[in-house]
gemmi code that builds the backbone of each chain (N, CA, C; Angstrom):
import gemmi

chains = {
    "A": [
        ("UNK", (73.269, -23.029, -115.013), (74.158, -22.039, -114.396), (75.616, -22.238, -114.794)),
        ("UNK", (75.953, -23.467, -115.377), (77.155, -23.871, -115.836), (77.593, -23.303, -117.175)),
        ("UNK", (77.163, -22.633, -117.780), (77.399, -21.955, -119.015), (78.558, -20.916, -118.776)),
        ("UNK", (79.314, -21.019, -119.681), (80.594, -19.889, -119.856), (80.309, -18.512, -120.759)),
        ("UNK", (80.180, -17.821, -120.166), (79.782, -16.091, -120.267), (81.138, -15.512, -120.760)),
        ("UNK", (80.367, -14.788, -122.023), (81.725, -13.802, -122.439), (81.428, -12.844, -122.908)),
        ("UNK", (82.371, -11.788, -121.936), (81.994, -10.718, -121.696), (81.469, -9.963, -122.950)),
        ("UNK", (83.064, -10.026, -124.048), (82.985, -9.499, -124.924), (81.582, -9.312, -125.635)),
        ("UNK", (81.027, -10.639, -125.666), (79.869, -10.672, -126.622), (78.300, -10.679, -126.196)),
        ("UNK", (78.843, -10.532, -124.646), (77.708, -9.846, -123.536), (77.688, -8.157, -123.978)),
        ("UNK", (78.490, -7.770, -123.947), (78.855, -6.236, -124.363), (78.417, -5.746, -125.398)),
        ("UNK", (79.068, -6.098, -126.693), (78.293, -6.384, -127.848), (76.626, -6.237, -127.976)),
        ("UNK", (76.289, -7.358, -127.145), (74.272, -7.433, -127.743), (73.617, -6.032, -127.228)),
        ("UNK", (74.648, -5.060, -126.434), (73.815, -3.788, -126.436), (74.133, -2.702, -126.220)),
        ("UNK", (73.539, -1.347, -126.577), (74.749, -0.330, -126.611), (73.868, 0.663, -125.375)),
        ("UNK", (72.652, 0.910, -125.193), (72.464, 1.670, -124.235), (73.453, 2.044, -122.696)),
        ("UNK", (73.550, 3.043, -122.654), (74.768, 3.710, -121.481), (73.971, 3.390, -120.115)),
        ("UNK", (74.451, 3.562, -118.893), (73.662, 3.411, -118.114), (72.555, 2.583, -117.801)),
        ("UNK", (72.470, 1.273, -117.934), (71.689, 0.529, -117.673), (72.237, -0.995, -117.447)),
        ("UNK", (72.834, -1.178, -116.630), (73.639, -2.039, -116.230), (72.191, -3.596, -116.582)),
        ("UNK", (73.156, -4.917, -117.129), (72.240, -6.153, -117.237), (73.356, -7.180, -116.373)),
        ("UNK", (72.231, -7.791, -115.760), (72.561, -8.913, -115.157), (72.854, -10.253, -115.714)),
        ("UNK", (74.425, -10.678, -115.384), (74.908, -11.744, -116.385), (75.080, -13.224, -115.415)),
        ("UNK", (75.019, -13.060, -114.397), (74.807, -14.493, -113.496), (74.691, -14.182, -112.111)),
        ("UNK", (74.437, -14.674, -111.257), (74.230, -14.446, -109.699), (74.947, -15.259, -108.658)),
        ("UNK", (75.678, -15.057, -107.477), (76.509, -15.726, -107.428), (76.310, -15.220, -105.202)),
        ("UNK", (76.146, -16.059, -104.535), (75.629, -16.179, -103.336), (74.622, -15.235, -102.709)),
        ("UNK", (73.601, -14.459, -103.736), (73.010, -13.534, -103.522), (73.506, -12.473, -103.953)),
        ("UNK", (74.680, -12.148, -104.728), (75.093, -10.746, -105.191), (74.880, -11.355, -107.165)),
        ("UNK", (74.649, -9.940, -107.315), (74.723, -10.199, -108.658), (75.903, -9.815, -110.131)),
        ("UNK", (76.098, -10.444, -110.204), (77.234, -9.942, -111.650), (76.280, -8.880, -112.910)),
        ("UNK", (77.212, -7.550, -112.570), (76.170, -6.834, -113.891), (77.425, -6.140, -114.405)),
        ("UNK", (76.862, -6.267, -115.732), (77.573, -5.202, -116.635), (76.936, -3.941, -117.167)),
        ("UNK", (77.989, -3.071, -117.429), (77.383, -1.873, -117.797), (78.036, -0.997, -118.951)),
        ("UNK", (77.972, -0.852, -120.058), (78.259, 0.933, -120.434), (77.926, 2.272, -119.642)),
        ("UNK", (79.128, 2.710, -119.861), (78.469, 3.683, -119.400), (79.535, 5.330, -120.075)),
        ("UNK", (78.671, 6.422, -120.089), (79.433, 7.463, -120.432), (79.466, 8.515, -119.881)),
        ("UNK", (80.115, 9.386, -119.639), (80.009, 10.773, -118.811), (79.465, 10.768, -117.593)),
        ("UNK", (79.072, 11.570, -116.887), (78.761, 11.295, -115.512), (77.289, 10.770, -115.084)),
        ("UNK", (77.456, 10.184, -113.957), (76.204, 9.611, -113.656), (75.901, 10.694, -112.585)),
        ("UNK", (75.292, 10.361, -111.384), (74.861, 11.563, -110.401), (75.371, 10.547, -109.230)),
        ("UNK", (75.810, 11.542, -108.052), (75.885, 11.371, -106.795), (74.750, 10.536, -106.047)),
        ("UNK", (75.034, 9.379, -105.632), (74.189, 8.554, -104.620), (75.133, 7.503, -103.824)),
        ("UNK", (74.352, 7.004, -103.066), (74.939, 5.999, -101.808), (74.274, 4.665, -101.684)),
        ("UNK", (74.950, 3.281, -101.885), (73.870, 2.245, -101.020), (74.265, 2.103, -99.608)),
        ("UNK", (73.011, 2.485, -99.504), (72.971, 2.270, -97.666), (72.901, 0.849, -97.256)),
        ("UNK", (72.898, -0.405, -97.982), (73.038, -1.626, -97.603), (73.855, -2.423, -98.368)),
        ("UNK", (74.671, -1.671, -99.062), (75.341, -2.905, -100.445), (76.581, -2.309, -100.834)),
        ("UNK", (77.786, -2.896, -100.548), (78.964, -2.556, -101.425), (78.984, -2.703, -102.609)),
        ("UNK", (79.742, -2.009, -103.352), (79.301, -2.216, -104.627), (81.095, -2.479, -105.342)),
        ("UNK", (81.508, -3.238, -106.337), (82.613, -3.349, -106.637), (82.412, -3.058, -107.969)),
        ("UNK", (83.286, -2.684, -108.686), (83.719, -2.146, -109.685), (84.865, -2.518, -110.319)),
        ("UNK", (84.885, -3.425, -111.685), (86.432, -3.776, -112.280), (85.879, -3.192, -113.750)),
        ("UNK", (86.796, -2.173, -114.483), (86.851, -1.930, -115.598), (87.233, -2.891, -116.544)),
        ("UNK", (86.646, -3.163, -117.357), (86.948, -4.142, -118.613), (87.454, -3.175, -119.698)),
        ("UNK", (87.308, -1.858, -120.131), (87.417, -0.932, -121.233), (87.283, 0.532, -120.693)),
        ("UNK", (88.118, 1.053, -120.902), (87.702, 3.020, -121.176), (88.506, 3.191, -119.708)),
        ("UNK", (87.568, 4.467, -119.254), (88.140, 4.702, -118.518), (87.020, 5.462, -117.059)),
        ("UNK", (87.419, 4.808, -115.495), (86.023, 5.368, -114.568), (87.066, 6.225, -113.969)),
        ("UNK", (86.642, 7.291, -113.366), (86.547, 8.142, -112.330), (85.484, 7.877, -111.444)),
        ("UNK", (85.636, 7.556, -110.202), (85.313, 7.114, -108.936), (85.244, 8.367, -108.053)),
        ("UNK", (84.342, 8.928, -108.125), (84.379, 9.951, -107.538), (84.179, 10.283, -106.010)),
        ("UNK", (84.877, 10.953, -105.175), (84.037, 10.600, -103.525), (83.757, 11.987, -103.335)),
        ("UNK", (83.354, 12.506, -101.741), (83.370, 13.851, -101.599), (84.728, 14.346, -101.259)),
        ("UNK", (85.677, 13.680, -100.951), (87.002, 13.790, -100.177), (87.959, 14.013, -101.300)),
        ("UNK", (87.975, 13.018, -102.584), (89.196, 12.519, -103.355), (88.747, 11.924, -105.077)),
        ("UNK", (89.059, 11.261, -105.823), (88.873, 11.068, -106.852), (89.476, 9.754, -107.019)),
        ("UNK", (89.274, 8.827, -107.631), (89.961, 7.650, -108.252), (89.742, 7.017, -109.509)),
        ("UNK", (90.778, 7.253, -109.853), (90.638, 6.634, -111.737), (91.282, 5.094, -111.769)),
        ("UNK", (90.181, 4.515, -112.369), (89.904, 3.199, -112.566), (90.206, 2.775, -114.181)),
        ("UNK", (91.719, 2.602, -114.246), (91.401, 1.726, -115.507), (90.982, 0.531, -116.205)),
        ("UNK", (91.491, 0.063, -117.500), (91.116, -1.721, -117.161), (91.979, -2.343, -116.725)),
        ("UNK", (91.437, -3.615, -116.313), (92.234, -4.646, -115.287), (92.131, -4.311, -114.083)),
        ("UNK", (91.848, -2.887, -113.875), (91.592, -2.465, -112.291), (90.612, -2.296, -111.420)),
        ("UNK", (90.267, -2.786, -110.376), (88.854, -2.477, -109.450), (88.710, -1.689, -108.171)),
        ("UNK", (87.495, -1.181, -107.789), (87.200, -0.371, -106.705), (86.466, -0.889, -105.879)),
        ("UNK", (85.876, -1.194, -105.070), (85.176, -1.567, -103.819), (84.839, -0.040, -103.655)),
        ("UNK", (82.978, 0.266, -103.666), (82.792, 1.575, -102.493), (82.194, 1.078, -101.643)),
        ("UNK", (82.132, 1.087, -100.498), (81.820, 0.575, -99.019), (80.422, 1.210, -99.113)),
        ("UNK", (79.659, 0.802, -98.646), (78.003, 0.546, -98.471), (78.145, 1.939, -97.904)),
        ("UNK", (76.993, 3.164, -98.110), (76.779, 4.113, -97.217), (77.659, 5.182, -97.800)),
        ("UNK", (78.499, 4.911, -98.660), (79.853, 6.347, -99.226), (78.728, 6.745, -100.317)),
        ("UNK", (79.292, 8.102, -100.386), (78.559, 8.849, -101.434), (79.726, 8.470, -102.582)),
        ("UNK", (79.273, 8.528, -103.461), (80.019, 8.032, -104.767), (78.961, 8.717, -106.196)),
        ("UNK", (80.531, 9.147, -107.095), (79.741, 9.657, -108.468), (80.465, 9.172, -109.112)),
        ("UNK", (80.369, 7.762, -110.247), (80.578, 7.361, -111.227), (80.964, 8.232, -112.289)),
        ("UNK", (82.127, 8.355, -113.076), (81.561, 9.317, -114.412), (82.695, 8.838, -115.363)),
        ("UNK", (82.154, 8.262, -116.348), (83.123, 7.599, -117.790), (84.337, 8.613, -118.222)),
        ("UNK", (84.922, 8.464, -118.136), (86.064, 9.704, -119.613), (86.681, 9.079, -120.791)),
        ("UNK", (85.872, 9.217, -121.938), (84.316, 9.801, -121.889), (83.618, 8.654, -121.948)),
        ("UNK", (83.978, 6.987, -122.215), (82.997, 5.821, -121.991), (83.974, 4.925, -121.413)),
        ("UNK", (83.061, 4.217, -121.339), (83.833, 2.754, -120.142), (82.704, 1.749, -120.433)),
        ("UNK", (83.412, 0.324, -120.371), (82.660, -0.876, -120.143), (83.099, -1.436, -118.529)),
        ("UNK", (81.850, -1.559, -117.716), (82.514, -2.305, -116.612), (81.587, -3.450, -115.912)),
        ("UNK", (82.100, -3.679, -115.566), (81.538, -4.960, -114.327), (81.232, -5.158, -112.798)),
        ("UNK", (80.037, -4.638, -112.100), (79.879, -4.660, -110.822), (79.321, -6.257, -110.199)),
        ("UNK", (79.801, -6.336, -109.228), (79.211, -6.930, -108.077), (78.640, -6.128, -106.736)),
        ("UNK", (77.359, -6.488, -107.089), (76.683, -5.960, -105.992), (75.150, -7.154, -105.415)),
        ("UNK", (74.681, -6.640, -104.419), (73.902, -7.314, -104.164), (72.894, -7.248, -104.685)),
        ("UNK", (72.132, -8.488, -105.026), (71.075, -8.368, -105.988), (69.776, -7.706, -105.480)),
        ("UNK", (68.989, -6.769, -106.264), (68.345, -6.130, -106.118), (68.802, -4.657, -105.970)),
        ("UNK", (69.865, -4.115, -106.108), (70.306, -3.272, -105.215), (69.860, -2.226, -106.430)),
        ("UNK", (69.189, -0.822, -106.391), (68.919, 0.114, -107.433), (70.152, 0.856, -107.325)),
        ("UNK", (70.294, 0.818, -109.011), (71.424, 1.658, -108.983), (71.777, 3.381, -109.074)),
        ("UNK", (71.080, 3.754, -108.407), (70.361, 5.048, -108.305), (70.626, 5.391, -106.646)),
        ("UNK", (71.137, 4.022, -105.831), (71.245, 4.023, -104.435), (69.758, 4.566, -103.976)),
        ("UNK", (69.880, 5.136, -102.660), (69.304, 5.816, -101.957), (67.973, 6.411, -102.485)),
        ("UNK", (67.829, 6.977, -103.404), (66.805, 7.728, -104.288), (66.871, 7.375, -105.310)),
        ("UNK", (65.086, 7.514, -106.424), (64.584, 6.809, -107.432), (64.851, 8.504, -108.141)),
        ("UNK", (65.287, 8.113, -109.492), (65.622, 9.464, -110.713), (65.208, 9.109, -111.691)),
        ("UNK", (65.186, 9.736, -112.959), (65.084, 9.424, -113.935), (65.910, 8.495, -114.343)),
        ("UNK", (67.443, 8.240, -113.923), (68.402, 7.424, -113.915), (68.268, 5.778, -113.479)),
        ("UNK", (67.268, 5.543, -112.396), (66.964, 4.784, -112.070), (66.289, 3.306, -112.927)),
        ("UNK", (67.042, 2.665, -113.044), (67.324, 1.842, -114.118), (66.397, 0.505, -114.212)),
        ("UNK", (65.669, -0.266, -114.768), (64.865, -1.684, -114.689), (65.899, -2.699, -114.830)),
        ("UNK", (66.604, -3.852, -114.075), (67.632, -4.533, -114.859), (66.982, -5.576, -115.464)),
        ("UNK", (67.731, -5.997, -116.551), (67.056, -7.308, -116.728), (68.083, -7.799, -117.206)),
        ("UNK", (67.907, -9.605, -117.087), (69.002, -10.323, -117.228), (69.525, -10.714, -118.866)),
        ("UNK", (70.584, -10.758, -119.054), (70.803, -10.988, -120.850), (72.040, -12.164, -120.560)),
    ],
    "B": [
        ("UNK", (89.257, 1.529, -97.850), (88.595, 0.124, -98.978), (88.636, 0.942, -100.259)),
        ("UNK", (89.032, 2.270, -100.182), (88.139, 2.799, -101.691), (89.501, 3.137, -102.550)),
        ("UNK", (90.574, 1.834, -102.288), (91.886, 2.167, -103.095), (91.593, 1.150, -104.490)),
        ("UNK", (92.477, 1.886, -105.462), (92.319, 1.176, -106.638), (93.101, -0.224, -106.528)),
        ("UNK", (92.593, -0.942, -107.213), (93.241, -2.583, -106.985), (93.892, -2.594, -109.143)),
        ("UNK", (94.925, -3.383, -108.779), (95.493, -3.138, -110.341), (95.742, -4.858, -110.084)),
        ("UNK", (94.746, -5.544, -111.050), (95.267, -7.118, -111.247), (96.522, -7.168, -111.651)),
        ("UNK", (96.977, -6.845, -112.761), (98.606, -7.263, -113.506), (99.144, -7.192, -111.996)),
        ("UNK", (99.236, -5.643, -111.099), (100.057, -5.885, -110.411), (99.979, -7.010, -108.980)),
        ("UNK", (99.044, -7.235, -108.823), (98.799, -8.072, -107.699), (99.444, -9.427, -108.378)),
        ("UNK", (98.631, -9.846, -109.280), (99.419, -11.229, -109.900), (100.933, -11.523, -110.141)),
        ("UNK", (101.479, -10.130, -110.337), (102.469, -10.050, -110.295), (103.096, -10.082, -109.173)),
        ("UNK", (102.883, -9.952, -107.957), (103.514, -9.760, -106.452), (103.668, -11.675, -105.976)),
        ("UNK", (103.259, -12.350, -106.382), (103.342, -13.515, -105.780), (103.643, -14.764, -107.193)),
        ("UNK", (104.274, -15.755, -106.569), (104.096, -16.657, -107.597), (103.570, -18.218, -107.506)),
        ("UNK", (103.605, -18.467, -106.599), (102.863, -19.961, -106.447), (101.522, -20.189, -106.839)),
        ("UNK", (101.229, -21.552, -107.224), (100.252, -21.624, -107.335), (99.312, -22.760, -106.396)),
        ("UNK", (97.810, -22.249, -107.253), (96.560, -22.612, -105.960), (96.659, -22.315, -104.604)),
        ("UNK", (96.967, -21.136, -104.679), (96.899, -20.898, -103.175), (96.237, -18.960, -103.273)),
        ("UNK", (94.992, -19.226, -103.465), (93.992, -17.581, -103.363), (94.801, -16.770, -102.524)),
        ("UNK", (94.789, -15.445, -103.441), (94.595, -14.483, -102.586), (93.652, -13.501, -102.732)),
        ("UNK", (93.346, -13.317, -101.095), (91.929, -11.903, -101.450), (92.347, -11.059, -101.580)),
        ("UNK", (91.859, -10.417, -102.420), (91.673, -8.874, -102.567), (90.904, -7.642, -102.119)),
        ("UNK", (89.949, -8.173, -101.978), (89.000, -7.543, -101.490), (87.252, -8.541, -100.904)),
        ("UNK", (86.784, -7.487, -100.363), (85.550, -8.170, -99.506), (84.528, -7.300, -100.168)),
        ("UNK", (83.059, -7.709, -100.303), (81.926, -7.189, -100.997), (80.608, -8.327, -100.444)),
        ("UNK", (80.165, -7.578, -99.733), (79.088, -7.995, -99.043), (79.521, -9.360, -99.082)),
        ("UNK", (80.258, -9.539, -97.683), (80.449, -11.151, -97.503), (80.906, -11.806, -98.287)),
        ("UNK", (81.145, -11.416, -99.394), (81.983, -12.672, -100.476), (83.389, -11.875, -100.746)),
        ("UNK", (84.342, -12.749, -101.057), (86.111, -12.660, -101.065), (86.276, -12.706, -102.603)),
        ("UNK", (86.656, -11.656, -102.957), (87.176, -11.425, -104.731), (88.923, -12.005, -104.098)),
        ("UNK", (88.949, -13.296, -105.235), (90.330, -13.994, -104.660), (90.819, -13.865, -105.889)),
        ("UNK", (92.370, -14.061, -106.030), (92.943, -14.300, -107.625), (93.821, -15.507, -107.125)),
        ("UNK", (93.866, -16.350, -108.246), (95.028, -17.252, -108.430), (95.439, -17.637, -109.361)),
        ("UNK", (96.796, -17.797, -109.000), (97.517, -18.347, -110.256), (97.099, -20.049, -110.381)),
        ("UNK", (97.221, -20.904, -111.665), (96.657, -21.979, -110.912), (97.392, -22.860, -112.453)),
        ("UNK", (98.213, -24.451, -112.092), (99.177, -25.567, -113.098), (98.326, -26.570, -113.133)),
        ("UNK", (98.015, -26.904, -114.217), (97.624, -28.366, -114.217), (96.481, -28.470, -113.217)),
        ("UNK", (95.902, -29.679, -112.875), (94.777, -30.289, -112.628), (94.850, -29.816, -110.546)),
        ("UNK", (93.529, -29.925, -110.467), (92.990, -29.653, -108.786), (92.917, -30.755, -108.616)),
        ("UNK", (91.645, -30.708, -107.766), (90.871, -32.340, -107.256), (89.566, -31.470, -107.168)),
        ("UNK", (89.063, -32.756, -107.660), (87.321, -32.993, -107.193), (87.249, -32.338, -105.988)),
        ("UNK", (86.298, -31.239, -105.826), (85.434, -30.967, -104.755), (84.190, -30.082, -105.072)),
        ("UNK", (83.553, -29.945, -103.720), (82.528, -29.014, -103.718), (81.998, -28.445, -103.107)),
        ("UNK", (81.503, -27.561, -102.885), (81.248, -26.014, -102.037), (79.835, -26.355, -101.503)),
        ("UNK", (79.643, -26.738, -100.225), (77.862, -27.262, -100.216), (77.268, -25.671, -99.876)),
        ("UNK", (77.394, -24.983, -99.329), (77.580, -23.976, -99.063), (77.318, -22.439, -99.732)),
        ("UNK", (78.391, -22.422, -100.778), (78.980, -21.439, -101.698), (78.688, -21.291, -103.074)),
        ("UNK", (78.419, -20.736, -104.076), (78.362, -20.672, -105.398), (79.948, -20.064, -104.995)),
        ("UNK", (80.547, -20.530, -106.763), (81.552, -20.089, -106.799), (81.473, -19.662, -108.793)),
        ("UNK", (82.057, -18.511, -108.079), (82.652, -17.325, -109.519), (83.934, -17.385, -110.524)),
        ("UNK", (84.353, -17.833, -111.027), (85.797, -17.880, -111.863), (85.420, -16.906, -113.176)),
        ("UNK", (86.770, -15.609, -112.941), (86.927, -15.423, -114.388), (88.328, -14.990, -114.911)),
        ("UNK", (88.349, -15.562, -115.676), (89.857, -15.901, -116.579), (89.862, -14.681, -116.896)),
        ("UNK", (91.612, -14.458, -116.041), (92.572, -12.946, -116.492), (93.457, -13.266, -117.922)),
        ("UNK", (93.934, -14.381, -117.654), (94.893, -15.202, -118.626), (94.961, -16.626, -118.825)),
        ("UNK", (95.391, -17.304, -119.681), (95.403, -18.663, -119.984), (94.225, -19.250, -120.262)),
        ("UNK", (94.228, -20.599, -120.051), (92.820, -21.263, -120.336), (92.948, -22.133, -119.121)),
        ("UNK", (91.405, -22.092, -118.415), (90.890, -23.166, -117.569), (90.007, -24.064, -117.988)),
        ("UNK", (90.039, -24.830, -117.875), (89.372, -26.471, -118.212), (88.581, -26.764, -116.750)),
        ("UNK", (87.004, -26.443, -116.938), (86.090, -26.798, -115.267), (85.299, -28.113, -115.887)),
        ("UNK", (85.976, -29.058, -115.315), (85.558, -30.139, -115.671), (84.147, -30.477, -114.677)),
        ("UNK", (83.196, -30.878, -114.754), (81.698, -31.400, -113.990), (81.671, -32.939, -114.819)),
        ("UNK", (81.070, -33.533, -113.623), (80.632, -35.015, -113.803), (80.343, -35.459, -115.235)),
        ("UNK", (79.446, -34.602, -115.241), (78.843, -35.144, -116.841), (79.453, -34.201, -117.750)),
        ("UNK", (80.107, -32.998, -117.930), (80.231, -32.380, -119.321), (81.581, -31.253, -118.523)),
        ("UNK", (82.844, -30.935, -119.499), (83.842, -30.011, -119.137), (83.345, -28.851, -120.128)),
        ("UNK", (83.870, -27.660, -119.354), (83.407, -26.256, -119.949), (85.338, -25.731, -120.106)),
        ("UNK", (85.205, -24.813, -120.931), (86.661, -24.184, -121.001), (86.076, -22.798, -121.389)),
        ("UNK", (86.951, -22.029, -120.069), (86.898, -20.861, -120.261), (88.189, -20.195, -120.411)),
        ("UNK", (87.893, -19.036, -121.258), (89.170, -18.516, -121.755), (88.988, -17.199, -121.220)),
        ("UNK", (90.327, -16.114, -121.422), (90.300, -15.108, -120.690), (89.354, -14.206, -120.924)),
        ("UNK", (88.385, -13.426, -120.527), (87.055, -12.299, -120.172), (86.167, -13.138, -120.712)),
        ("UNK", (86.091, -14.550, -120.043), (85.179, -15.418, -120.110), (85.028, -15.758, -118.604)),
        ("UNK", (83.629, -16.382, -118.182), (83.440, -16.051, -116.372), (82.649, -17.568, -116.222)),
        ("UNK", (82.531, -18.259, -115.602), (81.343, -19.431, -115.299), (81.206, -19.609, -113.436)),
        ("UNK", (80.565, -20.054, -113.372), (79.902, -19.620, -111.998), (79.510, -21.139, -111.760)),
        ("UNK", (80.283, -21.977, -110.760), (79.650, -23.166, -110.602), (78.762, -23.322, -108.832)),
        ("UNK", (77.832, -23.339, -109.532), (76.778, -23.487, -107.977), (77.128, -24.317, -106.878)),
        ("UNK", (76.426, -23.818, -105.447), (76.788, -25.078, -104.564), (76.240, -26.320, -104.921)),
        ("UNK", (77.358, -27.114, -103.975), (76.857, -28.470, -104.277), (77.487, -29.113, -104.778)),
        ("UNK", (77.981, -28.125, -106.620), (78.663, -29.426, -107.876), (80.107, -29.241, -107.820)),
        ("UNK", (80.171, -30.913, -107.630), (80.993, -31.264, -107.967), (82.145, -30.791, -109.370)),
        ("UNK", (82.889, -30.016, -108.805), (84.197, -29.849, -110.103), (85.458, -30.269, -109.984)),
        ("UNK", (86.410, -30.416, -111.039), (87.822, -30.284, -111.003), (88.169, -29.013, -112.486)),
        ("UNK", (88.549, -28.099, -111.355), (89.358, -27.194, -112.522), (90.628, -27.573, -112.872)),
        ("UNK", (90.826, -27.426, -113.830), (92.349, -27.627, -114.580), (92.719, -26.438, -115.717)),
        ("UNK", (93.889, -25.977, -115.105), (95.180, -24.970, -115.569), (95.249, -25.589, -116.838)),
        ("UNK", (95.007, -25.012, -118.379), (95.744, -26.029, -119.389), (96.732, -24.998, -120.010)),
        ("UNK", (97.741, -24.614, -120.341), (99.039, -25.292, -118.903), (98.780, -24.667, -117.498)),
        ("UNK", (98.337, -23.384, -117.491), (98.203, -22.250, -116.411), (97.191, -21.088, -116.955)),
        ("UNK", (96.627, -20.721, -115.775), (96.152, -20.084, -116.050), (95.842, -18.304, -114.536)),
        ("UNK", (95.683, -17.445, -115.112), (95.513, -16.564, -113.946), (93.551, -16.359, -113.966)),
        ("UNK", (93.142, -16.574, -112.514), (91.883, -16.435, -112.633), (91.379, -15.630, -111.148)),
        ("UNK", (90.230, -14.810, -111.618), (89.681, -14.420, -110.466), (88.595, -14.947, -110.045)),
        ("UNK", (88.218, -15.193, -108.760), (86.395, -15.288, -108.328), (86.351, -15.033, -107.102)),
        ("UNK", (85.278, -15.146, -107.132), (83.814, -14.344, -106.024), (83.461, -15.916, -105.199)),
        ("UNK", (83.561, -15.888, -103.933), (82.959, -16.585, -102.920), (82.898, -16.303, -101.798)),
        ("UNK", (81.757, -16.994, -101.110), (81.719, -16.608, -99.980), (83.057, -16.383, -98.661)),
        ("UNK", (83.028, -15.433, -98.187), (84.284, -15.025, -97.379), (84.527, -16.728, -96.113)),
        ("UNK", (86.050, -17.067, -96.394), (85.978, -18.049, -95.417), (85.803, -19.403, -96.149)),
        ("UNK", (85.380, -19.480, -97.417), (84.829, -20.716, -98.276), (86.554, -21.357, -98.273)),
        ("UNK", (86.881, -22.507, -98.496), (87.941, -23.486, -97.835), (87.837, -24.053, -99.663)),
        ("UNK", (89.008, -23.718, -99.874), (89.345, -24.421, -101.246), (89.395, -25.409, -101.743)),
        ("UNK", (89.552, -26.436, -100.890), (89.584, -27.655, -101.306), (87.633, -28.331, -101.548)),
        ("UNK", (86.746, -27.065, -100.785), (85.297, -27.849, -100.679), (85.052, -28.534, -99.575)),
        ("UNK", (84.340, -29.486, -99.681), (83.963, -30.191, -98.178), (84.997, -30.888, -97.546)),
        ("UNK", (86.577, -31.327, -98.005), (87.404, -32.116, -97.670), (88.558, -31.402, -97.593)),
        ("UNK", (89.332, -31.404, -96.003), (90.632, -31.029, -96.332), (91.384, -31.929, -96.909)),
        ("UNK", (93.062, -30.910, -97.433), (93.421, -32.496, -98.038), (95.124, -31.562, -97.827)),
        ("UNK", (96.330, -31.897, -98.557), (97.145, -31.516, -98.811), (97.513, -30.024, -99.578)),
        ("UNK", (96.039, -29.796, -100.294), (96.260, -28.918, -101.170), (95.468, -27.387, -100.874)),
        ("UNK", (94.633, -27.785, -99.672), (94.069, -26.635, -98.468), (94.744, -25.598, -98.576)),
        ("UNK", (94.370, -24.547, -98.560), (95.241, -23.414, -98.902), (94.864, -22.311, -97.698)),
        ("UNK", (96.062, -22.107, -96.808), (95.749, -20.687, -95.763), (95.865, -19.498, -96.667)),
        ("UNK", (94.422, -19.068, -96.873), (94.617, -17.568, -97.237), (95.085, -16.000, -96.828)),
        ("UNK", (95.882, -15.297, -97.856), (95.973, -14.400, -97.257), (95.292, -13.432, -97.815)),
        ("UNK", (95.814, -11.857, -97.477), (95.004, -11.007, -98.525), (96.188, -10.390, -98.911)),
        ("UNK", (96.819, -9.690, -99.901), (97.427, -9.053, -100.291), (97.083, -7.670, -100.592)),
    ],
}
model = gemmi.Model(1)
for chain_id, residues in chains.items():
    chain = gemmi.Chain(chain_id)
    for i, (resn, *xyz) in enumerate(residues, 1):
        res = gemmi.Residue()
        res.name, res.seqid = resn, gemmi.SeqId(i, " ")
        for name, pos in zip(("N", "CA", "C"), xyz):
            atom = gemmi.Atom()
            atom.name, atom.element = name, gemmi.Element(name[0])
            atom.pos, atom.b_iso = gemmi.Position(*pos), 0.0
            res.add_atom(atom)
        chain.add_residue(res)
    model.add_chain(chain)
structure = gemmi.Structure()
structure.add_model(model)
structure.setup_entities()
């Protein structure tokens, strides 16, 4: 577990959008990274905050109320239960903490609904 | 909770070092940043996994048997239990993930205990 992770070349080993991989685990939440491009779809975790720090590009954080653009160096917290729509302009590399297991699809299984696996 | 967080500027709002500040909360664990000079002390989290990832500079996480150096958008995650001393080589700005409430120094207070705030 003592190994030093970098990002960069975590990023690198893969280009698929939307499919966030798990890069270490850390009191039960998990560290994942993701590409991602254009919009994802509207969902909620009903048990898991989910945080968000951009490493590259650019997120729009979408709520039903307001909008928030996330560049790099910058992070979001969405509070467990908010409806939230992710959407790249037009790609982004980022980094969530969330709790492990948590589908990233929230609430409902889609075609979007992702297998993680660890890299 | 669903405001954007901008590292440069938070790091920028304070200047001392080893002394965390949170930023934010995510299912029970405290996203802290610190600025951090030269050498800590030995401790350890019986408790806590702990998260570090380098914004700037280089950290030196020294463990019993073998030191790791991580450099900036590089991350290492030292489990409960082990024993570390991180060291600033000269300074460094770093973020991590621990459990909310986790006591900096590890199982021992000492001089270098740090009251957290959040900014």
């Amino acid at each position: 577990m003592t190994q030093v992770i970098d990002l960069a070349k975590k990023f690198a080993s893969f280009s698929e959008t939307w499919q966030p991989k798990i890069l270490a685990e850390v009191n039960g939440q998990e560290v994942r990274i993701a590409k991602i491009d254009g919009e994802f779809e509207w969902h909620r975790h009903d048990d898991a905050d989910e945080m968000f720090l951009v490493v590259s590009g650019k997120l729009r954080m979408r709520f039903r109320d307001k909008d928030a653009v996330v560049l790099p160096g910058q992070m979001i917290v969405v509070p467990r239960g908010t409806e939230h729509l992710p959407v790249a302009e037009p790609t982004a590399e980022i980094l969530m903490i969330e709790t492990a297991g948590t589908r990233n699809t929230g609430e409902h299984e889609s075609e979007r609904t992702a297998v993680l696996e660890r890299i």
